[in-house]
N, C-alpha and C positions, 0 to 999 in steps of 0.2 A: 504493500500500500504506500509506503512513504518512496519507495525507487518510481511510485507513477506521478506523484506529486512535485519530485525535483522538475521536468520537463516543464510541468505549469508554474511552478514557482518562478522558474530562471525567464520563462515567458513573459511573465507580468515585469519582471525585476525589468528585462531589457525594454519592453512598452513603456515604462516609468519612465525611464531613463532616456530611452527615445524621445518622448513627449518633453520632458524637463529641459532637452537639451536642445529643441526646436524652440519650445518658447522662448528660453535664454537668446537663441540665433536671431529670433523675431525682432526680442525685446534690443540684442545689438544693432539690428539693421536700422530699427526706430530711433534709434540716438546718433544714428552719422548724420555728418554732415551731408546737406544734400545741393550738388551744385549742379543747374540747369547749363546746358550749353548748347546754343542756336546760332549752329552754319545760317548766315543771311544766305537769302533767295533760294534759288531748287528749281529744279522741272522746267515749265515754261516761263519762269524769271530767272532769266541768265545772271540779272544783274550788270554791272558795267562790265565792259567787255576791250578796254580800253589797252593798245597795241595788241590785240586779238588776242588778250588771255582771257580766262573766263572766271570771273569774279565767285559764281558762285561753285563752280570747283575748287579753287583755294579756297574759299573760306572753309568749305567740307575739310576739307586734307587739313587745315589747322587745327581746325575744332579738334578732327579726330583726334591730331597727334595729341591736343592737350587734353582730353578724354583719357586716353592708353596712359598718359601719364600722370592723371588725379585718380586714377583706379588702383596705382600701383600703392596706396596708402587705402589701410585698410578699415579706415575710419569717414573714409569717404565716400559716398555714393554719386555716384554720374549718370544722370540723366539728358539724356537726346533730342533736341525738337524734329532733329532727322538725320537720316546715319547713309543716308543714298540719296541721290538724285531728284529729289522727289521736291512736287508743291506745299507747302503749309503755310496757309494764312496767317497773318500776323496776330490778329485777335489771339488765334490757337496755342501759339506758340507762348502767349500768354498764359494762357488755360494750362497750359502743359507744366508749367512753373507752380501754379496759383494751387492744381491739384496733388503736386507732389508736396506742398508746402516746404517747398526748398527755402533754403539758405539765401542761394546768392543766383542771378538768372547774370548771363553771360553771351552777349550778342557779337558773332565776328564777324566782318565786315573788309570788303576794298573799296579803298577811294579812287574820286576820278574827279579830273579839272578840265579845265579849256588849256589852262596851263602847263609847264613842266615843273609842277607845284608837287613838293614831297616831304615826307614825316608821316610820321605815327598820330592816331588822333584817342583820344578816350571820352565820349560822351557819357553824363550823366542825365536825367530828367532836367528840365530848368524851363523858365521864358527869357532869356536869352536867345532871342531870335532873330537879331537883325545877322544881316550881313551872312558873312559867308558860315554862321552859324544857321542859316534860315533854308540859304540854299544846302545845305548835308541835310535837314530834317523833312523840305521838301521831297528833296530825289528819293529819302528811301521809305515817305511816308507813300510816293506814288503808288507801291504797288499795289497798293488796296483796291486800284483800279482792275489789280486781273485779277481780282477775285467776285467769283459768282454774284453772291449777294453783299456786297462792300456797304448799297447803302443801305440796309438793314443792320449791316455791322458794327458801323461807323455814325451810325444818326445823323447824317448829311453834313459827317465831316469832309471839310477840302482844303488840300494838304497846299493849295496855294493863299490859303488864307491865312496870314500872322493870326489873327484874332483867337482862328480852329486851333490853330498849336499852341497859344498862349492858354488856351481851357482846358487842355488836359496835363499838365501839370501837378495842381491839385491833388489828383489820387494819392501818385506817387510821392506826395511831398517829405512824408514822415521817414521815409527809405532812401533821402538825398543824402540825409549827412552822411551814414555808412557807405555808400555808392560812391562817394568821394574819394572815401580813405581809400575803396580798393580801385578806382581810376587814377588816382595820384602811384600806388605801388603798382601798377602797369606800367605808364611812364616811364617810371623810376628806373622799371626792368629794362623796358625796349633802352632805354639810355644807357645805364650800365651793363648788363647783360650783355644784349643782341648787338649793341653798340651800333643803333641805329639812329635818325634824328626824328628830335618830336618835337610835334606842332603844342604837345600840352593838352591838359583837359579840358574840356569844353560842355555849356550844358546848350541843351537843344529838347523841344518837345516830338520825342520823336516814339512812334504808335506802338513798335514794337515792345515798351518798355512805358508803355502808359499804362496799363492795369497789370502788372506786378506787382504780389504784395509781398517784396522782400527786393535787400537792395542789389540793382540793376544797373549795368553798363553795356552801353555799345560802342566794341574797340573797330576802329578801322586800323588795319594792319600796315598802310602803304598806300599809294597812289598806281592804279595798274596803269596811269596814261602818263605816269612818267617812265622814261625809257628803262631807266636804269633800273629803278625802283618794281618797277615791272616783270622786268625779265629773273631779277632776284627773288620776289614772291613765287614767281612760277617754277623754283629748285625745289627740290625736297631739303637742301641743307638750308634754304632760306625760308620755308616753312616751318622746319623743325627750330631752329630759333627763335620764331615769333610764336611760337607753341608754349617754348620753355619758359621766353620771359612770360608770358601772360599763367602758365602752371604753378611757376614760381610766384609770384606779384601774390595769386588765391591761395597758396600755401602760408605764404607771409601773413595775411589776413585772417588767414583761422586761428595760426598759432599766435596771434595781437589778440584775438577776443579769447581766445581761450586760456592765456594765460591774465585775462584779466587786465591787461593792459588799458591805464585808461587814452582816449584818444582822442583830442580835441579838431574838429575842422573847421570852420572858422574863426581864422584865429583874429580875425578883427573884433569878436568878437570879447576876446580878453586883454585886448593890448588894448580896445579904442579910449579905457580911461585909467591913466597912470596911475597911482595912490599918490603920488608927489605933485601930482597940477590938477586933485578935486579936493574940492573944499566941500566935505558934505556932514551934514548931523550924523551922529553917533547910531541912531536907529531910523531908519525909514519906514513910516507906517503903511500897513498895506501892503510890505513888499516881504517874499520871505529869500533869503540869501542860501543856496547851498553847493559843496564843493563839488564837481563832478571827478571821480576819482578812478571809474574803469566803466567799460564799454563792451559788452560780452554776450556771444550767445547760451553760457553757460548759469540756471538760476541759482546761483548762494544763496545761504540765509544773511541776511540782513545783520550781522551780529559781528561787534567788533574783532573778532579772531579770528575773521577772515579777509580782512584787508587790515594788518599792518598795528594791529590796536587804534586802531582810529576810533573815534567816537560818534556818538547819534548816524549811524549807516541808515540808511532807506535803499529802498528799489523802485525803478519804473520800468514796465514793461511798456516797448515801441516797437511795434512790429513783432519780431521773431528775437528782438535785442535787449537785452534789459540795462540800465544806466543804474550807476553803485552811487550814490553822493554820501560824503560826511558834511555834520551840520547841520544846522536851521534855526535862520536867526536872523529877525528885521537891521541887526547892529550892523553893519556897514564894515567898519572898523573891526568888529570879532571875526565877520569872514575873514577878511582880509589874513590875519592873524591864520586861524584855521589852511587858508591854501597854502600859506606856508611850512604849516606845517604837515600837511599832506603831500607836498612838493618833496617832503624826505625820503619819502616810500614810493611814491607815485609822480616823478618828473611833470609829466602832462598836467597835473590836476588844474582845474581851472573853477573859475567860479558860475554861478548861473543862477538866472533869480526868477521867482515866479510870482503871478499875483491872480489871486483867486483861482488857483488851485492852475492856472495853467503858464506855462515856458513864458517870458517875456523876455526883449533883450537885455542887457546892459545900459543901453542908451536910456533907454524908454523905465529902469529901473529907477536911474539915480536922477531923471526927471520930475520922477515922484515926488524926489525931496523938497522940491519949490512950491506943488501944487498943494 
């Protein structure tokens, strides 16, 4: 009796263990990081095509290489808006982001001019639309035209109207600041890295990246109507480059929020008033003062032994991001005090004020003191 029972016992034992060791797998897959990556154009949008190469073939070949290469971290998950040849509408490619509840959505892109106009570009969401910001967000807002039903999709948007691209903005706006950090560390790469020349960040209202809810960049890699520029995109040693710096740049990014790093982007933001040239009251009423000290997709407890012994920590969640501050204090003069001494532990730390319960500037904070 008990040698028929070993067979079913060791049965269950292994089914336990099966099941235990699948949800464990689940429960890892649900904690990676999840980065969305959309080859621009496909199928019947060639894309610019500028000295006969085909814009949206690089862009596929880059994406992939930087796909094979954010897979090889096994903390990461990579998602495709398309892996072939193939049409997807922009809305979609949206959708595709929005339902995997990803991290970061990742748009690559070649430029094209009337020019022999060359560098690296990194758009964020913005209304910054004049100029040659306006024409990038026109050309690649056009395609919406070769899709079926655009105006059902689009609400009788028209990508030649500043007005149209200045209103979608908006959505995205809470997903600028981090979209920044990781367009500035692309940059950064193509410059150091790939040792190539950049035109810099740029923001522009552009559709592919208007209902994303998590922050969003579209990199153009080059200019395919400049000759040189061109013909270099169209290597594989000159795609695997612009692969790496852009792999790199999103690695760099993960490991800043995940170690808690705090991150300040606009830095006008904290310089615009010196402590040595305001003269302001001791406490401003209405206003409450707190230090921003880290910037992370990771949720802590709020409790000082996790950032540094700092005191009074809070959290806010934005988006997929939650922001760490120490303090809270109408006293002007005690923050003041306070980001200093957060500056010990946390370089970045900067200050930030709210009033009735929501983000205001700086500017508009120590305004208050007059009124």
């Amino acid at each position: 009796m008990q040698t028929k029972q070993n067979p079913l016992i060791v049965f269950l034992g292994l089914l336990f263990i099966t099941t235990l060791t699948s949800f464990t797998a689940l429960n890892a897959q649900d904690n990676k990081f999840v980065v969305v990556l959309d080859a621009g154009h496909g199928g019947h949008d060639s894309g610019n095509v500028g000295n006969g190469h085909s814009e949206k073939n690089i862009a596929l070949k880059v994406t992939l290489e930087v796909g094979k290469e954010l897979e090889k971290n096994p903390d990461i998950k990579v998602i495709y808006t398309r892996k072939t040849d193939v049409f997807v509408e922009l809305h979609e490619r949206a959708n595709i982001a929005n339902k995997a509840d990803a991290d970061l959505f990742v748009s690559i892109h070649c430029n094209a001019h009337s020019s022999q106009a060359s560098g690296t570009e990194t758009f964020v969401l913005g209304e910054k639309n004049t100029g040659r910001n306006f024409d990038v967000a026109k050309r690649e807002n056009e395609v919406i035209f070769l899709e079926d039903n655009y105006e059902e999709n689009y609400a009788g948007f028209d990508p030649s109207s500043p007005e149209s691209t200045i209103a979608i903005g908006i959505e995205q706006e809470v997903y600028v600041e981090q979209s920044i950090v990781l367009a500035r560390k692309i940059e950064d790469n193509f410059i150091h890295k790939a040792k190539r020349k950049s035109r810099g960040l740029k923001q522009a209202s552009l559709l592919v990246i208007r209902n994303t809810y998590m922050p969003s960049v579209l990199v153009e890699v080059g200019f395919l109507t400049n000759k040189s520029e061109g013909s270099y995109l169209n290597t594989k040693a000159g795609q695997t480059k612009m692969a790496t710096a852009i792999k790199t740049a999103i690695l760099e990014y993960k490991k800043e929020l995940d170690q808690n790093v705090g991150s300040h982007i606009f830095v006008g933001e904290q310089t615009e008033t010196k402590v040595d040239e305001v003269i302001t009251p001791r406490v401003i009423e209405g206003v409450t003062f707190k230090v921003q000290i880290a910037a992370s997709s990771r949720e802590l407890e709020a409790k000082s032994y996790n950032f540094k012994g700092l005191d009074e920590i809070s959290r806010e969640k934005i988006g997929n991001i939650y922001k760490y501050y120490s303090g809270n204090t109408s006293d002007y003069n005690k923050i003041i005090q306070l980001q200093e001494d957060a500056k010990k532990s946390y370089s970045g730390a900067f200050i930030v004020a709210f009033k009735g319960g929501k983000r205001i500037s700086m500017t508009e904070a120590l305004k208050s003191a007059s009124n």
